[in-house]
C-alpha positions in Angstrom: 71.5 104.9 77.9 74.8 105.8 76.6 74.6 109.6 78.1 74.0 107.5 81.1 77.1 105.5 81.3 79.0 108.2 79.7 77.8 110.4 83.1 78.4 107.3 85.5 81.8 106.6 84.1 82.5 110.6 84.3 81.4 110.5 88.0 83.4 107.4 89.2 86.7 108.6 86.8 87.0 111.9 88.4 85.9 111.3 92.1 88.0 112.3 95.0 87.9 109.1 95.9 88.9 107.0 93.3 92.8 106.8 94.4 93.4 105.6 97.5 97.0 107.5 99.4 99.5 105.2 99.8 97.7 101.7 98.3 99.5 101.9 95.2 99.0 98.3 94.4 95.3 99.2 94.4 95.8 102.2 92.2 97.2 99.7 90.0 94.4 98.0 90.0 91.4 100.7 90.0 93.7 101.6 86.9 93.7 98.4 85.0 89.2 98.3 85.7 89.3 101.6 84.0 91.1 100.5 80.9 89.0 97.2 80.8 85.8 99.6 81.2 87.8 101.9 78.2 88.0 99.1 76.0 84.1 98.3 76.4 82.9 101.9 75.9 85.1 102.0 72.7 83.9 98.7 71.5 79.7 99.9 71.9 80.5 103.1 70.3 82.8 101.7 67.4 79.5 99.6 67.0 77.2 103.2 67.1 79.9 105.0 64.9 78.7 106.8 61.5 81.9 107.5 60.1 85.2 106.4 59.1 87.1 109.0 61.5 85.2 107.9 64.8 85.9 104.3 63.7 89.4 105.5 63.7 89.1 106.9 66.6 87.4 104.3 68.3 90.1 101.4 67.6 92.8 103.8 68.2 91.2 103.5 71.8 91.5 99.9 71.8 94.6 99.4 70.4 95.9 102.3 73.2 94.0 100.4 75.9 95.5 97.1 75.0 98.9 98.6 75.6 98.4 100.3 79.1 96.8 96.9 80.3 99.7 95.4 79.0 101.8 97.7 81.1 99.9 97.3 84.1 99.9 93.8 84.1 103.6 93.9 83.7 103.7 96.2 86.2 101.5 94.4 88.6 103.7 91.0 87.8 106.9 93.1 88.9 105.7 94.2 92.5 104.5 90.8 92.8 107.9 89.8 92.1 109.3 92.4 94.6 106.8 90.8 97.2 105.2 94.6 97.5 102.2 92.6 96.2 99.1 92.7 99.2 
């Protein structure tokens, strides 16, 4: 199963589709799903993980993830403010 998701999230992260010109408010957003999706990958595979350096690894992803949502909310808040919000 994990090869699985692993391929799907491959597939949908690198499609020519994924960004859509000139929506950047929904770049924004496709942008935040894919950190939430991060941070749920990371958490199954810290539970999977068979050593101390993936475990590192692992939360370093979450702790990273944390930060960019953080960012994109922030950001997100900002064009709301600027009424570029849709």
């Amino acid at each position: 199963m994990t090869n699985n998701l692993l391929s799907a999230f491959s597939g949908y992260l690198f499609s020519d589709a994924l960004f859509i010109q000139d929506r950047f408010n929904d770049n924004l957003l496709i942008m935040k799903n894919l950190c939430e999706s991060l941070k749920i990958l990371a958490r199954r595979a810290l539970d999977d993980a068979n050593d101390d350096s993936c475990r590192a690894l692992y939360n370093d992803i979450l702790k990273e993830s944390d930060s960019f949502l953080q960012e994109l909310e922030s950001e997100i808040e900002a064009h709301k403010n600027k009424g570029k919000w849709e």
